[in-house]
BALOBA-1460 file (C-alpha; in Angstrom, 3 decimals):
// residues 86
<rec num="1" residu="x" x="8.794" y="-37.846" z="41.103"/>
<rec num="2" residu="x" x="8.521" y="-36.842" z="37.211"/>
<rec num="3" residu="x" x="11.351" y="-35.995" z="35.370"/>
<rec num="4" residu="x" x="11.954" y="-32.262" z="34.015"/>
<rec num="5" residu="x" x="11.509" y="-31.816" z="30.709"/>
<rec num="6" residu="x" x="14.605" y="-30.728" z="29.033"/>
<rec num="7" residu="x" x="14.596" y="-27.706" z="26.924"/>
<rec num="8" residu="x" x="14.534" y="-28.164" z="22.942"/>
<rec num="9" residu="x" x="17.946" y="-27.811" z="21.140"/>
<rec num="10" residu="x" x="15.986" y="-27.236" z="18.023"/>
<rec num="11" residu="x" x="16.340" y="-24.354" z="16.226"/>
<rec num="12" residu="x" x="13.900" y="-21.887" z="16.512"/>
<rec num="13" residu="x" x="11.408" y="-21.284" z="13.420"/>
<rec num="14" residu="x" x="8.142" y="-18.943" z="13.272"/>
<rec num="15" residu="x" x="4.218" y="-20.178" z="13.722"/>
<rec num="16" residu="x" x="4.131" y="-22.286" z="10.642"/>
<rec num="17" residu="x" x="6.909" y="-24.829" z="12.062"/>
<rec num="18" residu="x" x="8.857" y="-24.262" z="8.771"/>
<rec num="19" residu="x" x="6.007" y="-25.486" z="6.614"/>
<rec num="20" residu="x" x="4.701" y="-24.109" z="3.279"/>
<rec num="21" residu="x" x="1.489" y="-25.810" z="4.281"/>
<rec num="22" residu="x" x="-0.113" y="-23.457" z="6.384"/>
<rec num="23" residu="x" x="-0.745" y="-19.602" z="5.422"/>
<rec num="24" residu="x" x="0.035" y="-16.312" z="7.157"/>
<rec num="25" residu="x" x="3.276" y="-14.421" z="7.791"/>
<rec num="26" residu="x" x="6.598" y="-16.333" z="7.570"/>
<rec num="27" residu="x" x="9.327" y="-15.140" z="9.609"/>
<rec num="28" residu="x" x="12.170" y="-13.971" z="7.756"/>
<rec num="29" residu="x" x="14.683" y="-16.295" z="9.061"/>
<rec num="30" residu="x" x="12.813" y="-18.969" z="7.797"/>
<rec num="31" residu="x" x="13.003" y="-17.878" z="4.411"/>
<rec num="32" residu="x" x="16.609" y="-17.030" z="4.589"/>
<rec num="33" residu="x" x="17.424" y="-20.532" z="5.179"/>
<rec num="34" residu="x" x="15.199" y="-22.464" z="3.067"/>
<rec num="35" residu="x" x="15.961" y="-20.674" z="-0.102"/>
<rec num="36" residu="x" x="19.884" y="-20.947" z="1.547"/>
<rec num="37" residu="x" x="20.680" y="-17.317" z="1.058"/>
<rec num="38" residu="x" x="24.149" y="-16.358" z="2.587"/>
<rec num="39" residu="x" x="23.274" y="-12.864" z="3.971"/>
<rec num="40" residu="x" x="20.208" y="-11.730" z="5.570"/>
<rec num="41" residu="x" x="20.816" y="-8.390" z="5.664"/>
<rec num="42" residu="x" x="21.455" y="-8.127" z="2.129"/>
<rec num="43" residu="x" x="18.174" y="-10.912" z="1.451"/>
<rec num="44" residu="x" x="16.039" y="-8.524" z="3.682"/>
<rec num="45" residu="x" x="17.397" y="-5.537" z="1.769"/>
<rec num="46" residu="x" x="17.122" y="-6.439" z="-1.889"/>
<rec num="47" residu="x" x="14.480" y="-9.081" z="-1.972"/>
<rec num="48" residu="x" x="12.435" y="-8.676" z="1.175"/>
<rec num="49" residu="x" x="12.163" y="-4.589" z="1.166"/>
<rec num="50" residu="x" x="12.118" y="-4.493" z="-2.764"/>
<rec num="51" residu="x" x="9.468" y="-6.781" z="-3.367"/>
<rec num="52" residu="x" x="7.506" y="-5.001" z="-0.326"/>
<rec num="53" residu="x" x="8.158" y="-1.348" z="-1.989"/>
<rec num="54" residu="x" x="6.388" y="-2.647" z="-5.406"/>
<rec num="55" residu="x" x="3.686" y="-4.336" z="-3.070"/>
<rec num="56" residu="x" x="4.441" y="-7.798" z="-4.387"/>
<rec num="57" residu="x" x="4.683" y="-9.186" z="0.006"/>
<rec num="58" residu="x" x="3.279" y="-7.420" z="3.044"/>
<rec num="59" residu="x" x="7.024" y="-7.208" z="5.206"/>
<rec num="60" residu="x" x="7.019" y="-5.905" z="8.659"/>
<rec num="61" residu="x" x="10.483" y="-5.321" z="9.763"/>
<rec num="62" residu="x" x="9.575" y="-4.892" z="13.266"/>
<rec num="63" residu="x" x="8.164" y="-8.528" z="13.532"/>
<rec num="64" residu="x" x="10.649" y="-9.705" z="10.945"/>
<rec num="65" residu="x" x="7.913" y="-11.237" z="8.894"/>
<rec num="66" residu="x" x="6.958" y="-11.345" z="5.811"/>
<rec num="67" residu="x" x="3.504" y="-12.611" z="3.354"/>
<rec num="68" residu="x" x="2.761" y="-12.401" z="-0.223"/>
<rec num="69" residu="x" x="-0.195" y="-10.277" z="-1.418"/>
<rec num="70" residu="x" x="-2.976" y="-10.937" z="-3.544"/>
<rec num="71" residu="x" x="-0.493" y="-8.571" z="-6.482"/>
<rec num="72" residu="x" x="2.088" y="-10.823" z="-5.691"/>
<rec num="73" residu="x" x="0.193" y="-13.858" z="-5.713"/>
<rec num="74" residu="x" x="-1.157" y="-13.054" z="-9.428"/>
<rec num="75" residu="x" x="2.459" y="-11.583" z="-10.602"/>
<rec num="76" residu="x" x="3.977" y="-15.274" z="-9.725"/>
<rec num="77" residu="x" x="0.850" y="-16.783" z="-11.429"/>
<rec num="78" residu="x" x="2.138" y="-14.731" z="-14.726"/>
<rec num="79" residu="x" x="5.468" y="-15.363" z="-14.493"/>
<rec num="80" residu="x" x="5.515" y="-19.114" z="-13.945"/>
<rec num="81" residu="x" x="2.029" y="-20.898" z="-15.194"/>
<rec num="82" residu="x" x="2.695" y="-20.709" z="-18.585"/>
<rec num="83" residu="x" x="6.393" y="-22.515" z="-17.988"/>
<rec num="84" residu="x" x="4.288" y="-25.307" z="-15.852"/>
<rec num="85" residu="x" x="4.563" y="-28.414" z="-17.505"/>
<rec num="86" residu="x" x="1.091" y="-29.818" z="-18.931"/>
């Protein structure tokens, strides 16, 4: 007889399995705890809706995901290539 598997005590994370590797949506929660933010309602409120309002990330609060856009994408390109080091 086979032994049952036993569930996973691992924490849940979205589709991407917590990677930057892969693209598509990244569930919220996931980006609450890698950039170690200590309230989500107040992440989701000033960062998450914000950045969605001035079309900078594609959020969908029913599904509690979120992706950057192609304005967002070119608005971090601005802000950070020309402080890349050489």
């Amino acid at each position: 007889m086979a032994k049952a598997k036993r569930p996973s005590r691992k924490k849940k994370t979205s589709d991407n399995g917590g990677t930057t590797k892969r693209r598509g949506p990244v569930h919220e929660r996931d980006l609450v705890s890698w950039i170690e933010h200590s309230n989500a309602s107040v992440y989701r409120r000033d960062v998450l809706r914000t950045a969605h309002k001035a079309r900078l990330m594609e959020y969908d609060q029913r599904a509690g995901t979120a992706q950057i856009s192609p304005r967002g994408i070119e608005h971090v390109e601005e802000m950070l290539l020309p402080h890349a080091p050489p």
